[in-house]
C-alpha positions in Angstrom: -27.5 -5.5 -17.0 -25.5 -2.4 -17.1 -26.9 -1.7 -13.7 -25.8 -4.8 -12.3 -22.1 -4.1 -13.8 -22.0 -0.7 -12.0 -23.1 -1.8 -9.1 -20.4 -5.0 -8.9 -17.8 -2.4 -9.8 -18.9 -0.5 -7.3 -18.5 -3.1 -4.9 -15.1 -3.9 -6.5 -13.8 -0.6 -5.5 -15.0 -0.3 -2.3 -13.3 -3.6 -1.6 -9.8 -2.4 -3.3 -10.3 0.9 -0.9 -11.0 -1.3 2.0 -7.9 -3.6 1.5 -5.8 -0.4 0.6 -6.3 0.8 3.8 -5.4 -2.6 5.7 -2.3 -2.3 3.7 -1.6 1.1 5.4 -1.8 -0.1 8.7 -0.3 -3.3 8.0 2.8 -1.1 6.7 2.7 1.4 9.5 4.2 -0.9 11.9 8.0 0.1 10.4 7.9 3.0 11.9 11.1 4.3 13.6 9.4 4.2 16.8 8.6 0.5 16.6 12.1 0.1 15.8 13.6 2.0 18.6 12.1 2.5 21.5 11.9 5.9 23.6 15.0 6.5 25.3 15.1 5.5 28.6 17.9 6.9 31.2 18.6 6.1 34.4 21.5 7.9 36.2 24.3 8.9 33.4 23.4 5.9 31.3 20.8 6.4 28.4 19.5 2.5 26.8 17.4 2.4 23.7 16.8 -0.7 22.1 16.3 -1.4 18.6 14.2 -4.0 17.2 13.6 -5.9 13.6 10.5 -5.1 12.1 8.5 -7.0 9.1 5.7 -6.9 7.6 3.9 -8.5 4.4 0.4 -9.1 2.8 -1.6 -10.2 0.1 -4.8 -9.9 -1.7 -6.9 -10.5 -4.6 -10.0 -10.2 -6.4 -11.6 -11.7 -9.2 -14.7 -11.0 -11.2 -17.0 -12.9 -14.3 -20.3 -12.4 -16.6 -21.6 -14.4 -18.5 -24.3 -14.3 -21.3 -24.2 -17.7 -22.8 -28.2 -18.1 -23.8 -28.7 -21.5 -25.4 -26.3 -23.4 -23.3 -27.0 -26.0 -20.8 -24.8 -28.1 -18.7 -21.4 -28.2 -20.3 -22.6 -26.0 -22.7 -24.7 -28.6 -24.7 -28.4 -27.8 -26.0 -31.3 -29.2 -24.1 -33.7 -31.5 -26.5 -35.6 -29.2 -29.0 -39.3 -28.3 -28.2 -42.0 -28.6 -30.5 -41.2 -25.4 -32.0 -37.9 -27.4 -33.1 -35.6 -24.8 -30.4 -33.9 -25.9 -27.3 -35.8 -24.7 -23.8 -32.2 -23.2 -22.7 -32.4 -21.2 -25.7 -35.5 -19.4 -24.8 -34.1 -18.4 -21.6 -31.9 -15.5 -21.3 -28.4 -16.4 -20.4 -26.5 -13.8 -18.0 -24.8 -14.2 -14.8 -21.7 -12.5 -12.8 -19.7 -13.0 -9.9 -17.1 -12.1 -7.8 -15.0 -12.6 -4.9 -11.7 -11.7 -3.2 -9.8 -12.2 -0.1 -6.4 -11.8 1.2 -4.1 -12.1 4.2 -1.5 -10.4 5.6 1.0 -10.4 9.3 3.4 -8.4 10.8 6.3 -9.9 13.5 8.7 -7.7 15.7 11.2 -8.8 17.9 14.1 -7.2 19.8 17.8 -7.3 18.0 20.4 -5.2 20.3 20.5 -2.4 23.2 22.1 0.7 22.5 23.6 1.7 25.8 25.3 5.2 26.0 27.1 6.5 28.9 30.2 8.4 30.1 32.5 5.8 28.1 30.9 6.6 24.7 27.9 3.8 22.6 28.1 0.8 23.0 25.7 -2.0 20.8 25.1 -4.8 22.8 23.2 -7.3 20.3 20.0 -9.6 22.0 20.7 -13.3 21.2 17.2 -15.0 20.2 17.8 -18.0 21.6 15.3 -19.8 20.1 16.0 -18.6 16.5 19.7 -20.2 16.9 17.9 -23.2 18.5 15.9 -24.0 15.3 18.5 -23.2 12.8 20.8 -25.5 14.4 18.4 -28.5 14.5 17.3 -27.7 10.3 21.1 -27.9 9.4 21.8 -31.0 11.9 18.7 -32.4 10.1 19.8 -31.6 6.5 23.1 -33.0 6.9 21.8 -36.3 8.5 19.5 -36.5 5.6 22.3 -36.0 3.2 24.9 -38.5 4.8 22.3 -41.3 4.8 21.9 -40.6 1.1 25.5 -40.7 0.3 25.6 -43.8 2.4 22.8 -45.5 0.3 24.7 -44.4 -2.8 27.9 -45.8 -1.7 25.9 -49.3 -0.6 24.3 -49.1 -4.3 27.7 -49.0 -6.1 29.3 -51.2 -4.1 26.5 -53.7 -5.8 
């Protein structure tokens, strides 16, 4: 039995080391240079743009033994035997277990151009387009939501 424990903590931390390490490249993608990008210059103008950078995870792990000899299905006794004990008492009880898993993302996506030139920096931000898109159909969506409510609770109170 004590065999079996070191071998599934074992396991166990060869997983945690495993999921460590995902967690360190998972993490590695806020670097500054996957924030801003190499310079690049063309003529007397120097443009480096500078990006938004997240990244998240998850994980988890779990583990059980047992040792419940003389326990059957919902941890009832089996009809006695002829010696007057129950068969699942005769057989030894142990068992283990154990499992994990986790999940995890990173995203990137471009916020403004720094431009610098003769005339001094300039920050010239990157409109996501489709970000603005979505937030204006949720809030156009909540309040429609909201006004037929307060029109069903006006109809309600009129009677």
């Amino acid at each position: 039995m004590d065999e079996n424990l070191d071998e599934i903590m074992n396991r166990v931390e060869r997983a945690n080391q495993e999921r460590m390490g995902v967690l360190d490249k998972l993490f590695a993608t806020a670097r500054v240079d996957a924030v801003f990008s190499a310079p690049f210059t063309q003529g007397d103008r120097t443009i480096i743009t500078a990006a938004e950078v997240g990244a998240g995870g998850g994980f988890g792990s779990g583990m059980g033994f047992g040792s419940g000899a003389g326990r059957g299905a919902r941890g009832r006794r089996g009809p006695a035997t002829a010696d007057g004990q129950s068969p699942d008492a005769q057989a030894e009880g142990t068992g283990g277990g154990g499992g994990g898993g986790g999940g995890g993302g990173a995203m990137g996506r471009p916020v403004a151009a720094i431009i610098i030139d003769t005339e001094g920096v300039t920050v010239q931000p990157i409109l996501d387009v489709t970000k603005i898109t979505l937030a204006l159909v949720t809030a156009l969506g909540a309040m429609l939501v909201i006004y037929g409510r307060m029109l069903r609770a006006s109809k309600l109170a009129k009677g």
